[in-house]
C-alpha positions, -999 to +999 in steps of 0.1 A: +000+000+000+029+022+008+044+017-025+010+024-043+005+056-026+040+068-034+030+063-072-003+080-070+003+113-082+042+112-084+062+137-067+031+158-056+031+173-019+019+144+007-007+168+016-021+173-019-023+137-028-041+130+000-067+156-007-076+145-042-076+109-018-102+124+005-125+143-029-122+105-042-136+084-016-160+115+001-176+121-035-196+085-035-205+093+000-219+123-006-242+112-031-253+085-012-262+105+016-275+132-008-300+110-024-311+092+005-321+126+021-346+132-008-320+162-020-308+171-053-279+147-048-271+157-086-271+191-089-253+196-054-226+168-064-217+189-093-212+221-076-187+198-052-176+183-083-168+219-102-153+232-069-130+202-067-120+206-105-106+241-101-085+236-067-068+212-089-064+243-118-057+268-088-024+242-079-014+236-113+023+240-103+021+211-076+008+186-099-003+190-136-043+189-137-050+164-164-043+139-136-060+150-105-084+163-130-089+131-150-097+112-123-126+135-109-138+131-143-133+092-148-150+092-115-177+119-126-187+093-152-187+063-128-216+081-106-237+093-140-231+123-127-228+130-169-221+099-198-198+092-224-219+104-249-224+137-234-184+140-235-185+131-270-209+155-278-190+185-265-159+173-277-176+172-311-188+208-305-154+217-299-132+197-327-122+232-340-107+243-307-090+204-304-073+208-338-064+245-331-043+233-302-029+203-318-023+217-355-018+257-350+007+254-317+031+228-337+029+253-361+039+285-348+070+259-334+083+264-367+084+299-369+101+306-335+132+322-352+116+346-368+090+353-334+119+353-313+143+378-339+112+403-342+107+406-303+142+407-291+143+434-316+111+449-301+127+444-265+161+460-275+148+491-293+117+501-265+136+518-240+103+521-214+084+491-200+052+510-199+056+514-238+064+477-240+037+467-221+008+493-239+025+479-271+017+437-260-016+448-249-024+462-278-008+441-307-025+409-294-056+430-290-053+438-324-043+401-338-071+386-315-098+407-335-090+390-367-066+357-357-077+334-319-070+342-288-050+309-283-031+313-315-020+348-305-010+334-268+008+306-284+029+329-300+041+352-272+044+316-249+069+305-275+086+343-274+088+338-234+106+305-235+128+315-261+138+347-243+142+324-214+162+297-235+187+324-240+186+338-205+193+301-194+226+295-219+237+328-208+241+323-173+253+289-181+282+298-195+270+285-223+276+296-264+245+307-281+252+280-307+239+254-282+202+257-286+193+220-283+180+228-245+146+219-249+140+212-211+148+242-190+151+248-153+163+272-134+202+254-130+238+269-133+218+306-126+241+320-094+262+339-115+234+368-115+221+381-078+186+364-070+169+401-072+180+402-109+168+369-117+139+373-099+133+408-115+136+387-148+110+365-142+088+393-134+093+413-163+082+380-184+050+376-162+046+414-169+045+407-208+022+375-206-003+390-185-008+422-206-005+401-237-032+378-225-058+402-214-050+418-249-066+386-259-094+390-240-099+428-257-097+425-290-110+389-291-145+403-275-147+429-309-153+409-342-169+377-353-136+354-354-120+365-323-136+339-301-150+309-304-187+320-288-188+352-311-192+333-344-214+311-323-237+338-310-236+355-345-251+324-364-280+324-341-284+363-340-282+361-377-253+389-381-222+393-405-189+403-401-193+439-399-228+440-385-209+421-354-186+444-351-211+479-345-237+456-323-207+450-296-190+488-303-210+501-276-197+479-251-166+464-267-150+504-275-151+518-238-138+485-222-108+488-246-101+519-236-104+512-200-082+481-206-055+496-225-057+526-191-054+501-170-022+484-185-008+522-186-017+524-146-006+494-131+026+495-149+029+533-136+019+526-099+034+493-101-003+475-089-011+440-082+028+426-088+037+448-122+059+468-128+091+449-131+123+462-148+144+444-169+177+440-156+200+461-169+228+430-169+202+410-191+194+435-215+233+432-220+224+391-224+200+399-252+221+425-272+247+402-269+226+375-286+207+401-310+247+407-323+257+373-324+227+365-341+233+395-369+269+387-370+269+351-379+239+350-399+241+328-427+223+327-463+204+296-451+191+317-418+184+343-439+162+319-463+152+300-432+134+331-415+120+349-451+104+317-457+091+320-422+080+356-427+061+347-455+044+313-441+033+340-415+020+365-443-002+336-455-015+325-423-023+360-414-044+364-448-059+328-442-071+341-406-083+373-418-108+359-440-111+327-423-108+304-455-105+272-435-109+263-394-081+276-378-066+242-367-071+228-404-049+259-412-024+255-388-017+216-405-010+234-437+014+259-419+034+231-404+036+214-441+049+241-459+073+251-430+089+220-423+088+215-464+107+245-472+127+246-444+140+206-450+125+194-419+117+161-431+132+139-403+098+127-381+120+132-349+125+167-357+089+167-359+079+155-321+091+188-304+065+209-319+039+193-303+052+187-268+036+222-258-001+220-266-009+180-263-013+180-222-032+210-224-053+191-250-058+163-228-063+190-201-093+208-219-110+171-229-114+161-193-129+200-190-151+189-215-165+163-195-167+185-164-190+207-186-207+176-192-215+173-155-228+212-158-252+204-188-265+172-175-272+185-137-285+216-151-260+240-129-268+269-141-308+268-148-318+285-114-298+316-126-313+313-162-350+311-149-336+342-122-327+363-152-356+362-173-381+370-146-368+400-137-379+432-152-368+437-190-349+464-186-330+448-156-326+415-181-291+427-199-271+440-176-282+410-155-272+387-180-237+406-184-235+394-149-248+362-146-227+351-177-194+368-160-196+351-127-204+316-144-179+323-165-150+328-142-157+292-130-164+274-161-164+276-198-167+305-216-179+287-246-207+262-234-219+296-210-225+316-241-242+285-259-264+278-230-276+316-224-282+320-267-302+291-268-326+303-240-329+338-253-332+322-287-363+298-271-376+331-258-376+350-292-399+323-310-420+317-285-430+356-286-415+363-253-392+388-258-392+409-294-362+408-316-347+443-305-343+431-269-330+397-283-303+418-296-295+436-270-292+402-244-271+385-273-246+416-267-250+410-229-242+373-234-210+379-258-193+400-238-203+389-206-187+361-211-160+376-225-150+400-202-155+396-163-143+365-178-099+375-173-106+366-136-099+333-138-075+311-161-107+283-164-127+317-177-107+315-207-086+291-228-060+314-236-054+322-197-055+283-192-033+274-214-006+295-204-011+281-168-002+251-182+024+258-205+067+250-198+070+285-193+047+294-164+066+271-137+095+285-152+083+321-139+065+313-109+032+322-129+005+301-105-030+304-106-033+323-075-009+351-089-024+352-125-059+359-101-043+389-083-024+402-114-056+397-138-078+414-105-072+452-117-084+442-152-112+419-140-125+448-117-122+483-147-131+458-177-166+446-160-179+476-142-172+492-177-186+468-198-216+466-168-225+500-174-219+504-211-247+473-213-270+493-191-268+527-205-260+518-237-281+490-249 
């Protein structure tokens, strides 16, 4: 027995593998007991159940979640607390997202020389971090409107761990030449003070953070910025453009609030921001932004135009959204690898090491979801909304869709709010004007409040989970508090915009 609880869960803390023990063998109990006293033993289980799930996102850094997670799920299924067919269903409802991860991740693998040349350039030449960070903020706002959210935060993940690749052979003692350290840790660093390497790690959280919520902003403006916006459209019947002015009035005064938030924090140096590069590792990356100049070679030079110009294309095929994303990710990783004479299928394996556990990751979420939709969670605060006075209904359901948000999926929120407004419209309930204005309550409700929590959106869940948050100390618990100033000006913003705007 001794042995088999040492292998349960790895090298986990003691006292966390004994409390995913104690959810294990309470959760049967409970339902039991639940039943048996004429309760909703259902309903109630799930809450447990969802509560459960996210203490196992909120310690993501003690033990990955797919495991903890997986088995809540396995065991989810066991008490019909949802079915297999249910998974399948939301899986199938979210096959794009699946072979976004899979397909466009391994691709932007391919194009981290050119990423990685373009933003140490960026780094070099923008003297103030305020400037840097306004600039992250807005650029992924900006390629979220017309690209996804999780394509944009797979790039800047791969431009964290390349800046910390470099970091790492620096300190090492080691020549730039020696780039074949795909695991990275935080070894052979005492030649730099702790302050200094601690202040690095900062600044990187800094960048991810802004870059995130910049996600989170632009994705919320246009049709293809998030999976529930081309969701919410079809049912509301709207095109690209006609998207884009229903939202404005909400969507254009939580930008600006967003982008004067990044500007604030930074200045005042709120909720952990604020961090400086070292001046000693600004030296690091001008002294690999020279080498990298200096010993440039035709075939780099050939290597990173053809990268430019895969980019160019994948940018255009985005824009106007001539395939699903993930389908156009395959293509990317086909002519990269073609062009750049990467035909060896070892040299192939590495590009998918980053986005295949969170993959597994989001499935099992799918199944929690599962447990949401088949113990009807969220009805009581459905049937709450739509009795309350009409022109209390939208900013409620900004609300209602924000809070469940923060604790679940985004996606199956937004799908389960349309639907019942949509119910309401042909049934004569509500007229088509105030269907409108509830579908813009619903999109960016959940959408913005949203940021608060990494299981609120992908892109913030999948950077939990990527090599490069352990690598900065990024937990769940900080990405709360440094996501809290945003969470708190985006959503009163975006609360009052609904209500007087709408």
């Amino acid at each position: 027995m001794k042995l088999l609880y040492r292998l349960f869960l790895g090298n986990s803390p003691t006292w966390y593998k004994n409390t995913i023990i104690v959810f294990l063998l309470i959760n049967p109990i409970l339902l039991f007991l639940l039943n048996n006293l004429g309760l909703n033993g259902g309903f109630i289980m799930g809450w447990i159940l969802l509560l459960q799930f996210i203490f196992t996102l909120a310690l993501a850094l003690n033990c990955y979640p797919l495991q903890p997670g997986g088995l809540l799920a396995i065991q989810a299924l066991i008490l019909n607390l949802t079915t297999p067919y249910t998974l399948l269903h939301e899986i199938e409802n979210n096959l794009a997202v699946i072979l976004l991860l899979v397909f466009m991740v391994a691709g932007i693998y391919f194009m981290k020389n050119l990423m990685l040349t373009i933003f140490t350039k960026l780094f070099l030449r923008v003297k103030s971090k305020i400037h840097l960070s306004l600039l992250f903020c807005f650029v992924a706002a900006f390629l979220s409107a017309f690209l996804d959210a999780l394509t944009v935060t797979a790039v800047l993940i791969a431009v964290a761990v390349g800046f910390y690749r470099i970091f790492h052979l620096a300190t090492s003692n080691k020549s730039f030449d020696d780039k074949d350290h795909n695991h990275l840790n935080d070894t052979n660093l005492s030649e730099l003070g702790v302050n200094e390497i601690e202040n690095f790690k900062a600044f990187l959280r800094d960048i991810l953070m802004h870059g995130v919520v910049g996600t989170a902003l632009g994705g919320v403006c246009t049709l293809v910025g998030e999976p529930q916006n081309l969701l919410i459209a079809n049912v509301a019947d709207w095109e690209f453009m006609e998207f884009i002015f229903v939202m404005a009035p909400v969507t254009f005064p939580v930008f600006i609030v967003g982008m004067a938030t990044c500007y604030l924090i930074e200045r005042f140096k709120i909720a952990g921001f604020g961090a400086e590069l070292p001046l000693p590792i600004k030296e690091v990356f001008s002294q690999y932004d020279l080498h990298e100049t200096s010993n440039q070679t035709d075939e780099n030079k050939m290597s990173i135009l053809i990268e430019g110009f895969v980019a160019l294309l994948l940018i255009f095929a985005l824009a106007f959204h001539i395939a699903e994303v993930g389908i156009i990710g395959l293509g990317v990783i086909i002519l990269l690898t073609a062009f750049k004479g990467i035909t060896d299928e070892h040299d192939l394996g590495p590009a998918f090491n980053e986005a295949l556990p969170f993959t597994a990751l989001l499935v099992v979420f799918f199944c929690i979801v599962g447990v949401i939709h088949d113990q009807n969670l969220f009805d009581p605060v459905i049937i709450f909304v739509l009795n309350q006075n009409i022109d209390l209904q939208a900013p409620l359901f900004f609300v209602a869709n924000g809070v469940l948000s923060m604790i679940s999926d985004n996606v199956f929120v937004a799908t389960v709010y349309i639907n019942e407004i949509k119910a309401a419209l042909d049934s004569g309930v509500i007229t088509r004007e105030h269907f409108d204005k509830l579908a813009v309550a619903v999109n960016t409700g959940t959408n913005i409040p949203s940021v608060a929590t990494p299981n609120g959106q992908a892109a913030f869940l999948f950077l939990l989970t990527s090599s490069v948050a352990p690598l900065i100390n990024l937990s769940y618990l900080r990405m709360v508090l440094m996501a809290l100033p945003y969470t708190i000006t985006m959503s009163i913003t975006g609360f009052f915009a609904v209500f007087y705007f709408l």
